[in-house]
N, C-alpha and C positions, 0 to 999 in steps of 0.2 A: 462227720456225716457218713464216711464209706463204712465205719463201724457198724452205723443201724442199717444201713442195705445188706450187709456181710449176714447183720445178723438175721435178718428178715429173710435173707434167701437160706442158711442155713436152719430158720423155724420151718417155710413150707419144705426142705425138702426132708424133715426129719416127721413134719404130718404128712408128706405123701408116702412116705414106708411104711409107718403105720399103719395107716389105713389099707394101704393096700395088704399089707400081713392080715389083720381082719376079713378081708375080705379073701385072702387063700385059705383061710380058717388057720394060721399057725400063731394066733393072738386072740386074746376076749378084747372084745372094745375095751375092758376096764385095764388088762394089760398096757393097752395103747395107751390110752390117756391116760395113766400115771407116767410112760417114760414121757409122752409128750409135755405134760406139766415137770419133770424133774428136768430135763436136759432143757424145756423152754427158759423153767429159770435159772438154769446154769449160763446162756446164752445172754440171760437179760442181767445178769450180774456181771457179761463183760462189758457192758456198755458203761464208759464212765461218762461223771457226774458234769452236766452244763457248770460249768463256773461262771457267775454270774459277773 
């Protein structure tokens, strides 16, 4: 479980930089949101799998 909180805190604080670079002008939103979906699913591919 401290996996998906590690990785939940490491998603928002990688959307709060972005956004905020957007919002200094040194990023196009489309900048943003390609690193935010690339590194999002770098982060979601460390989560291993429920073993049932």
């Amino acid at each position: 479980m401290w996996i998906q909180n590690f990785t939940a805190r490491a998603f928002e604080k990688l959307r709060r930089e972005e956004l905020d670079a957007v919002i200094r002008g040194d990023k196009t939103l489309e900048e943003a949101l390609d690193r935010i979906q690339a590194e999002g699913q770098a982060l979601t591919d460390r989560i291993p799998e429920k073993k049932p």
